[in-house]
N, C-alpha and C positions, 0 to 999 in steps of 0.2 A: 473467132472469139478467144479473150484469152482464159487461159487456165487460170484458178483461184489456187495457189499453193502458199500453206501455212507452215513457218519453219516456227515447234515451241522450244526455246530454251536457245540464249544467246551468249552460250561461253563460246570458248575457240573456234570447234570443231563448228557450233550452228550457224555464230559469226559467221565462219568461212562460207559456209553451204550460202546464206543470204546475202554474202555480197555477190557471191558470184551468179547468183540466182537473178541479182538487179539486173545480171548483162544481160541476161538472154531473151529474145522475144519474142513474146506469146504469155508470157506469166505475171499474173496478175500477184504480185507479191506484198504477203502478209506475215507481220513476225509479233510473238510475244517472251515475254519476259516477266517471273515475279517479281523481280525486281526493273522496273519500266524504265531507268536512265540507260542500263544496258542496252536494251530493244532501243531506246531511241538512238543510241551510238551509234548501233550499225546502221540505222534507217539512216542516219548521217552520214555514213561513210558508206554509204551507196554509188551505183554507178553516177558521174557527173557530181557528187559531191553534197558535204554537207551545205542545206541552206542558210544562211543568214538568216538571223530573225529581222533587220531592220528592211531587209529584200519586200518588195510592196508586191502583193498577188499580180496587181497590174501587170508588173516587169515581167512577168512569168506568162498570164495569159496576152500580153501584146506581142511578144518573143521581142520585147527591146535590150533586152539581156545576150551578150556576146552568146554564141552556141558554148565553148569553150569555157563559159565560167559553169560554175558551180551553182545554181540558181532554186531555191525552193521556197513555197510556201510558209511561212510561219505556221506553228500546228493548229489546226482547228477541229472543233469537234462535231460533227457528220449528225445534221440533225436526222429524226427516221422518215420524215418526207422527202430529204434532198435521196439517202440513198434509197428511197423506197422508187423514187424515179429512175435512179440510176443502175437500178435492179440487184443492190447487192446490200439490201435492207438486214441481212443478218449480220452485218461486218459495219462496227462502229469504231469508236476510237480517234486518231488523228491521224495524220499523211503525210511525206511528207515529198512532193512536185517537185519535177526536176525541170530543166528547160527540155529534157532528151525526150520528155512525155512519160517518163516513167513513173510509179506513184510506188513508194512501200507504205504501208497502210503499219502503225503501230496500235497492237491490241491492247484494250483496257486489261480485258479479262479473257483467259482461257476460252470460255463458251463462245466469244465471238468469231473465232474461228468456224465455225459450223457453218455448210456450207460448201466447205475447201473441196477442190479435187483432189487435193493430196494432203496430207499434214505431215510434215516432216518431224519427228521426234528426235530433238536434240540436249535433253537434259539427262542428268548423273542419274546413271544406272540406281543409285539409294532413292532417289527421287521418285521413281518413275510409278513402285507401289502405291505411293498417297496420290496419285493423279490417274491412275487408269481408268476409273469408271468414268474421269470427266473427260477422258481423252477415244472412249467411246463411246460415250454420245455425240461426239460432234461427225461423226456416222460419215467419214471422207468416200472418196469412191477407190481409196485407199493411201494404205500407210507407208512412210519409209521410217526408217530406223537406225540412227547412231551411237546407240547407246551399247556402250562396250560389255561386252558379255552376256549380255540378253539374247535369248537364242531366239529362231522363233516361232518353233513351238511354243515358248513363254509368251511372248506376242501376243499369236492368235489366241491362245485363250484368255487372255486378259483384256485385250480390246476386242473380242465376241465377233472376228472378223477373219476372216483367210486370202485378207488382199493384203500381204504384209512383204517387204522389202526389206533385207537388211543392209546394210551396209558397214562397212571398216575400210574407215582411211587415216590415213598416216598425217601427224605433226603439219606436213609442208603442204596440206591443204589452208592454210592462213597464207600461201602464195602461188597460189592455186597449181600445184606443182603435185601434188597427192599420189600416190598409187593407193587404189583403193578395192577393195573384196565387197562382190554383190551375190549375195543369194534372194531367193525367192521363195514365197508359201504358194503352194500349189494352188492357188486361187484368182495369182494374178491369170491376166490372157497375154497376148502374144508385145496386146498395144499396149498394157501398161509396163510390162516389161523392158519394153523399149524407152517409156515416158523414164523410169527408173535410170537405168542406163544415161538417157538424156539427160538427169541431173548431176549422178556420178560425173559423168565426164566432166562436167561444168568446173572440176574444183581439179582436175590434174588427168592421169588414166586411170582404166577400171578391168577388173578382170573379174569374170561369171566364175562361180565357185560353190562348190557342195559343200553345206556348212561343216560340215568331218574337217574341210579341210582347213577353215580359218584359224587352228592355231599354227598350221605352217604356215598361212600366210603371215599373221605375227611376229611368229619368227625372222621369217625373209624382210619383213617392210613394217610394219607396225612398230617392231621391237630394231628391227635390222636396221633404219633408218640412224637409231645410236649405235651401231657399230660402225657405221659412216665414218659417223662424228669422230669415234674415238681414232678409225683408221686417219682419217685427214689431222688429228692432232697430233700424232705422234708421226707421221712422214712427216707435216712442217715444220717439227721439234727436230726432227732429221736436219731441214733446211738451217735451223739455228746453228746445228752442232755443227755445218757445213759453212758459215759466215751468211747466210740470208736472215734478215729479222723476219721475228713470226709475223707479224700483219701480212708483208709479201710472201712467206714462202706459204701462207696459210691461203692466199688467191689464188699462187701457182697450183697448188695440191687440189683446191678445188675445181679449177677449169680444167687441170689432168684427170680428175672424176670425167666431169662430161665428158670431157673427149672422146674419154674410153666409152661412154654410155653412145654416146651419137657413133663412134664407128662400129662398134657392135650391130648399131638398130641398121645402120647404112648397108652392112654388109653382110646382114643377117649370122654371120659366121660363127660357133661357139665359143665361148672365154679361152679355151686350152689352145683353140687354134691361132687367133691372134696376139695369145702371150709367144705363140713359138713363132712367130714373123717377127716379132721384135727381139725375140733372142740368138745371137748367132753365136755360134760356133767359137771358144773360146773368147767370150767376146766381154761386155761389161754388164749386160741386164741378166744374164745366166748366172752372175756371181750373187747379184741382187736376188733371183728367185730363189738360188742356193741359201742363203740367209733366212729369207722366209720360211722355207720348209724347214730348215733347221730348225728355227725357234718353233718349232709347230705349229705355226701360221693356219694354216688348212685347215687341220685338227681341227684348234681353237675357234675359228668362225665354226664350223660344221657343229661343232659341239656345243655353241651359242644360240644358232639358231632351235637345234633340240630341245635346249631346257626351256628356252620361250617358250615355246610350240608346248610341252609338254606342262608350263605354270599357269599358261591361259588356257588349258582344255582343266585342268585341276579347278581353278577360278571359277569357270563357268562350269563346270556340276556341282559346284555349292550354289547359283543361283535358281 
Protein backbone atom coordinates (compact mmCIF):
# COMPACT_ATOMS: atom_id res chain seq x y z
CA UNK A 1 0.00 0.00 0.00
CA UNK A 2 1.21 3.29 -0.66
CA UNK A 3 2.10 5.93 1.76
CA UNK A 4 -0.22 9.25 1.70
CA UNK A 5 2.76 12.05 2.24
CA UNK A 6 1.73 15.75 2.07
CA UNK A 7 4.43 18.34 1.20
CA UNK A 8 2.73 22.15 2.66
CA UNK A 9 4.29 24.99 1.07
CA UNK A 10 5.76 25.06 -2.47
CA UNK A 11 8.73 27.47 -2.67
CA UNK A 12 12.30 26.04 -3.37
CA UNK A 13 13.28 24.02 -0.73
CA UNK A 14 9.23 22.07 -0.76
CA UNK A 15 9.43 22.35 -4.74
CA UNK A 16 12.57 20.20 -4.40
CA UNK A 17 11.28 17.70 -1.62
CA UNK A 18 7.89 17.11 -4.14
CA UNK A 19 9.58 16.63 -7.09
CA UNK A 20 11.73 14.32 -5.93
CA UNK A 21 9.17 12.75 -3.82
CA UNK A 22 7.15 11.99 -7.58
CA UNK A 23 10.35 9.48 -8.19
CA UNK A 24 10.06 7.36 -5.54
CA UNK A 25 7.64 4.28 -5.18
CA UNK A 26 5.39 3.54 -2.58
CA UNK A 27 4.21 7.38 -2.11
CA UNK A 28 1.13 8.52 -2.67
CA UNK A 29 1.83 12.23 -3.21
CA UNK A 30 0.04 15.20 -2.05
CA UNK A 31 1.08 18.89 -2.25
CA UNK A 32 -0.44 22.41 -1.26
CA UNK A 33 0.07 25.75 -1.66
CA UNK A 34 -1.70 29.20 -0.60
CA UNK A 35 -1.16 30.39 -3.40
CA UNK A 36 -2.43 27.04 -5.88
CA UNK A 37 -0.52 28.13 -9.33
CA UNK A 38 2.60 27.28 -7.35
CA UNK A 39 1.35 23.78 -6.17
CA UNK A 40 0.16 23.13 -9.53
CA UNK A 41 3.81 24.09 -11.14
CA UNK A 42 5.33 21.45 -9.33
CA UNK A 43 2.48 18.83 -9.84
CA UNK A 44 3.61 19.81 -13.48
CA UNK A 45 6.98 19.31 -13.30
CA UNK A 46 6.69 16.08 -11.66
CA UNK A 47 8.30 12.84 -12.60
CA UNK A 48 7.35 12.10 -16.40
CA UNK A 49 6.31 15.68 -16.87
CA UNK A 50 3.83 18.40 -17.08
CA UNK A 51 0.45 17.31 -18.81
CA UNK A 52 -1.10 18.98 -21.65
CA UNK A 53 -4.44 20.09 -21.10
CA UNK A 54 -5.61 19.21 -24.73
CA UNK A 55 -4.06 15.27 -23.60
CA UNK A 56 -7.74 13.21 -23.67
CA UNK A 57 -7.92 11.00 -20.28
CA UNK A 58 -8.45 8.23 -22.95
CA UNK A 59 -4.60 8.66 -24.13
CA UNK A 60 -3.58 8.08 -20.50
CA UNK A 61 -6.00 5.36 -19.44
CA UNK A 62 -5.38 3.28 -22.90
CA UNK A 63 -1.42 3.78 -22.55
CA UNK A 64 -1.72 5.06 -26.35
CA UNK A 65 0.63 7.79 -25.30
CA UNK A 66 4.56 6.88 -26.06
CA UNK A 67 5.85 5.80 -22.18
CA UNK A 68 8.44 8.69 -22.80
CA UNK A 69 6.11 11.54 -23.15
CA UNK A 70 5.06 13.49 -20.74
CA UNK A 71 1.12 12.52 -20.48
CA UNK A 72 -1.51 13.68 -17.76
CA UNK A 73 -4.84 14.24 -17.13
CA UNK A 74 -6.47 17.65 -17.44
CA UNK A 75 -7.37 18.62 -13.65
CA UNK A 76 -10.51 17.46 -12.45
CA UNK A 77 -12.24 17.60 -9.34
CA UNK A 78 -12.59 14.12 -7.09
CA UNK A 79 -16.33 13.95 -6.55
CA UNK A 80 -16.70 12.43 -2.57
CA UNK A 81 -18.25 9.15 -4.04
CA UNK A 82 -15.47 8.49 -6.53
CA UNK A 83 -12.90 8.93 -3.67
CA UNK A 84 -15.02 7.53 -0.98
CA UNK A 85 -14.46 4.28 -3.27
CA UNK A 86 -11.29 4.77 -3.69
CA UNK A 87 -10.60 5.03 0.01
CA UNK A 88 -9.07 8.24 0.27
CA UNK A 89 -12.39 10.29 0.76
CA UNK A 90 -10.62 12.95 2.99
CA UNK A 91 -8.21 14.12 0.17
CA UNK A 92 -9.97 16.20 -2.73
CA UNK A 93 -8.98 18.74 -4.93
CA UNK A 94 -7.45 17.86 -8.47
CA UNK A 95 -4.51 15.42 -9.81
CA UNK A 96 -2.67 15.30 -11.87
CA UNK A 97 -1.90 11.38 -14.02
CA UNK A 98 1.11 10.66 -15.42
CA UNK A 99 1.47 7.74 -17.99
CA UNK A 100 4.32 6.23 -15.34
CA UNK A 101 0.95 5.62 -13.05
CA UNK A 102 2.05 8.34 -10.73
CA UNK A 103 -0.76 10.66 -9.42
CA UNK A 104 0.40 14.15 -7.38
CA UNK A 105 -2.90 15.04 -6.01
CA UNK A 106 -3.10 19.16 -5.63
CA UNK A 107 -4.84 20.53 -2.46
CA UNK A 108 -7.62 22.94 -2.49
CA UNK A 109 -7.18 23.72 1.10
CA UNK A 110 -4.73 22.98 4.01
CA UNK A 111 -7.38 20.42 5.91
CA UNK A 112 -7.38 18.22 3.00
CA UNK A 113 -4.31 16.87 3.76
CA UNK A 114 -5.62 14.88 6.81
CA UNK A 115 -5.19 11.65 6.54
CA UNK A 116 -1.31 12.01 5.39
CA UNK A 117 1.25 9.44 6.91
CA UNK A 118 3.48 12.11 6.89
CA UNK A 119 2.99 15.94 6.24
CA UNK A 120 6.04 17.51 5.21
CA UNK A 121 6.25 21.31 6.38
CA UNK A 122 7.79 23.33 3.87
CA UNK A 123 6.76 27.04 4.36
CA UNK A 124 8.65 30.36 5.84
CA UNK A 125 9.59 29.93 9.29
CA UNK A 126 7.14 33.70 9.69
CA UNK A 127 4.38 31.65 8.39
CA UNK A 128 4.34 28.81 10.20
CA UNK A 129 2.70 30.69 13.61
CA UNK A 130 -0.71 31.62 11.68
CA UNK A 131 -1.03 27.86 10.49
CA UNK A 132 -0.13 25.48 13.52
CA UNK A 133 -3.24 24.63 14.92
CA UNK A 134 -4.39 23.79 11.40
CA UNK A 135 -1.30 21.88 10.71
CA UNK A 136 -2.25 19.85 13.94
CA UNK A 137 -5.22 18.73 13.25
CA UNK A 138 -4.59 17.07 10.35
CA UNK A 139 -3.12 14.50 13.10
CA UNK A 140 -0.26 12.70 10.48
CA UNK A 141 1.34 9.61 11.94
CA UNK A 142 4.00 12.32 11.82
CA UNK A 143 5.92 15.29 10.89
CA UNK A 144 8.87 16.29 8.92
CA UNK A 145 10.22 19.82 8.98
CA UNK A 146 12.02 22.34 6.82
CA UNK A 147 11.61 25.34 8.12
CA UNK A 148 14.79 27.01 9.02
CA UNK A 149 15.37 27.65 12.34
CA UNK A 150 12.48 26.14 14.15
CA UNK A 151 13.85 23.83 16.57
CA UNK A 152 12.01 21.07 17.58
CA UNK A 153 11.24 21.45 20.69
CA UNK A 154 9.17 24.42 19.04
CA UNK A 155 7.65 21.78 16.88
CA UNK A 156 6.33 19.43 19.35
CA UNK A 157 4.70 21.94 21.23
CA UNK A 158 2.97 23.69 18.71
CA UNK A 159 1.81 20.71 16.63
CA UNK A 160 0.63 18.79 20.13
CA UNK A 161 2.78 15.79 18.68
CA UNK A 162 6.35 14.13 19.53
CA UNK A 163 6.61 12.47 15.93
CA UNK A 164 8.46 15.29 14.61
CA UNK A 165 11.62 15.24 11.98
CA UNK A 166 13.70 18.05 11.33
CA UNK A 167 15.41 18.62 8.66
CA UNK A 168 18.27 21.29 6.93
CA UNK A 169 19.27 21.03 3.47
CA UNK A 170 21.16 23.03 1.35
CA UNK A 171 20.35 25.31 -1.94
CA UNK A 172 21.30 22.19 -4.39
CA UNK A 173 18.41 20.29 -3.30
CA UNK A 174 16.50 22.04 -6.54
CA UNK A 175 19.02 19.32 -8.25
CA UNK A 176 18.69 16.89 -5.98
CA UNK A 177 22.47 17.16 -5.05
CA UNK A 178 21.67 18.43 -1.19
CA UNK A 179 23.66 17.71 1.73
CA UNK A 180 21.13 17.75 4.30
CA UNK A 181 21.05 17.66 8.63
CA UNK A 182 18.26 15.26 10.11
CA UNK A 183 17.40 15.33 13.77
CA UNK A 184 14.65 13.60 15.49
CA UNK A 185 11.93 14.10 18.49
CA UNK A 186 12.15 11.30 20.78
CA UNK A 187 8.72 10.08 19.64
CA UNK A 188 9.65 8.94 16.37
CA UNK A 189 10.43 4.72 16.40
CA UNK A 190 12.94 3.07 14.71
CA UNK A 191 10.59 2.77 11.27
CA UNK A 192 9.73 6.03 11.06
CA UNK A 193 13.13 7.14 11.33
CA UNK A 194 14.15 5.46 8.67
CA UNK A 195 10.72 6.58 6.57
CA UNK A 196 12.62 10.22 7.40
CA UNK A 197 15.91 9.28 6.13
CA UNK A 198 14.11 7.66 3.08
CA UNK A 199 12.99 11.06 2.19
CA UNK A 200 16.11 13.03 2.93
CA UNK A 201 17.97 11.04 0.81
CA UNK A 202 15.57 11.62 -1.98
CA UNK A 203 16.90 15.19 -2.64
CA UNK A 204 20.85 14.66 -2.39
CA UNK A 205 22.72 13.05 1.18
CA UNK A 206 21.88 13.21 4.66
CA UNK A 207 23.63 13.00 7.92
CA UNK A 208 21.82 12.15 11.56
CA UNK A 209 22.82 15.00 13.86
CA UNK A 210 22.08 16.33 17.41
CA UNK A 211 20.21 19.56 17.02
CA UNK A 212 23.45 21.49 19.18
CA UNK A 213 24.87 20.71 16.26
CA UNK A 214 22.95 22.21 13.22
CA UNK A 215 24.63 25.49 13.27
CA UNK A 216 27.96 23.80 12.39
CA UNK A 217 26.41 22.07 10.08
CA UNK A 218 25.21 25.68 8.51
CA UNK A 219 28.26 26.65 8.71
CA UNK A 220 29.98 23.66 6.86
CA UNK A 221 26.92 23.22 4.10
CA UNK A 222 23.98 25.38 4.60
CA UNK A 223 25.97 28.59 4.64
CA UNK A 224 29.30 26.70 3.19
CA UNK A 225 27.88 25.76 0.09
CA UNK A 226 28.53 29.98 -0.71
CA UNK A 227 31.85 29.64 -0.05
CA UNK A 228 31.97 27.22 -2.79
CA UNK A 229 30.63 29.59 -4.85
CA UNK A 230 32.81 32.30 -3.98
CA UNK A 231 35.98 29.82 -3.95
CA UNK A 232 35.18 28.55 -7.65
CA UNK A 233 34.84 32.53 -8.66
CA UNK A 234 37.78 33.61 -7.82
CA UNK A 235 40.11 30.45 -9.06
CA UNK A 236 38.22 30.89 -12.50
CA UNK A 237 38.96 34.75 -12.36
CA UNK A 238 42.52 33.16 -11.75
CA UNK A 239 41.87 31.22 -15.31
CA UNK A 240 40.97 34.75 -16.83
CA UNK A 241 44.05 36.49 -15.35
CA UNK A 242 45.98 33.26 -16.89
CA UNK A 243 44.23 33.69 -20.85
CA UNK A 244 41.11 31.18 -20.21
CA UNK A 245 37.70 33.12 -20.46
CA UNK A 246 35.52 32.68 -17.44
CA UNK A 247 32.62 30.48 -18.93
CA UNK A 248 35.42 27.76 -19.50
CA UNK A 249 37.74 28.29 -16.66
CA UNK A 250 34.46 28.50 -14.60
CA UNK A 251 33.60 24.49 -15.93
CA UNK A 252 37.27 23.61 -15.42
CA UNK A 253 37.17 24.89 -11.64
CA UNK A 254 33.93 23.10 -11.23
CA UNK A 255 34.62 19.53 -12.43
CA UNK A 256 38.29 20.26 -10.30
CA UNK A 257 35.58 20.62 -7.21
CA UNK A 258 34.18 17.04 -7.98
CA UNK A 259 37.19 15.55 -8.62
CA UNK A 260 38.53 16.38 -5.51
CA UNK A 261 35.09 15.44 -3.88
CA UNK A 262 34.80 11.71 -5.77
CA UNK A 263 38.63 10.93 -4.94
CA UNK A 264 38.36 11.75 -1.49
CA UNK A 265 34.94 9.54 -1.16
CA UNK A 266 36.98 6.85 -3.46
CA UNK A 267 39.73 6.67 -1.16
CA UNK A 268 38.40 7.48 1.88
CA UNK A 269 41.75 9.29 2.75
CA UNK A 270 41.88 12.90 4.65
CA UNK A 271 42.12 16.45 2.79
CA UNK A 272 45.86 17.05 4.16
CA UNK A 273 46.80 13.62 2.89
CA UNK A 274 45.84 13.92 -0.66
CA UNK A 275 46.82 17.66 -1.00
CA UNK A 276 50.46 16.13 -0.04
CA UNK A 277 50.29 13.36 -3.03
CA UNK A 278 49.91 16.12 -5.17
CA UNK A 279 52.56 18.32 -3.90
CA UNK A 280 56.06 17.53 -4.57
CA UNK A 281 59.01 18.53 -3.52
CA UNK A 282 60.06 21.72 -4.83
CA UNK A 283 57.58 21.39 -7.17
CA UNK A 284 54.64 23.81 -8.60
CA UNK A 285 51.31 23.08 -6.41
CA UNK A 286 53.51 23.59 -3.07
CA UNK A 287 54.11 27.21 -4.37
CA UNK A 288 50.21 27.39 -5.06
CA UNK A 289 49.49 26.11 -1.29
CA UNK A 290 52.31 28.49 -0.34
CA UNK A 291 49.99 31.30 -1.56
CA UNK A 292 47.02 30.22 0.08
CA UNK A 293 48.17 30.11 3.44
CA UNK A 294 49.86 33.22 3.01
CA UNK A 295 46.80 35.17 2.12
CA UNK A 296 45.21 33.25 5.26
CA UNK A 297 43.38 30.95 3.26
CA UNK A 298 42.60 28.43 6.17
CA UNK A 299 42.03 30.96 8.66
CA UNK A 300 39.49 32.70 6.57
CA UNK A 301 37.29 29.59 5.71
CA UNK A 302 37.74 28.37 9.40
CA UNK A 303 36.69 31.52 10.67
CA UNK A 304 33.58 31.61 8.03
CA UNK A 305 32.31 28.69 9.05
CA UNK A 306 32.34 29.95 12.81
CA UNK A 307 30.42 33.01 12.53
CA UNK A 308 27.78 30.92 10.45
CA UNK A 309 27.60 28.54 12.96
CA UNK A 310 27.61 31.12 15.63
CA UNK A 311 24.52 33.83 13.61
CA UNK A 312 22.22 30.68 13.14
CA UNK A 313 22.42 29.46 16.82
CA UNK A 314 21.95 33.50 17.58
CA UNK A 315 18.81 33.35 15.05
CA UNK A 316 17.21 30.40 16.36
CA UNK A 317 17.10 31.57 20.15
CA UNK A 318 15.13 34.54 19.17
CA UNK A 319 12.66 31.89 17.78
Amino acid sequence: MNSRVAVIGMGNMGGAFAEALSRLEGIELCVYDSHRPSAEAVANRSECGVASETTSESAVSSGSAAPSECVASSERARSSESAESSGSATLSGSEKVTTCGRRVRVLSALDEAKGSHIVIIAVKPQVLPTIYDNLAALRPDFFISIAGGVTVETLVSHLKTDKVARFMPNIAAKVGSSVTAVTYSGGLSTEERAEAMRIALSVGSAFELDENLFGAFIGLSGSGIAYMFDMMHYMAMGGVREGIPYPKALAIVADTMLSAANLQRATGKNAIELETMVCSAKGITIEGVAALAEGGFGSALMNAVSVAARKSEEMEGKK
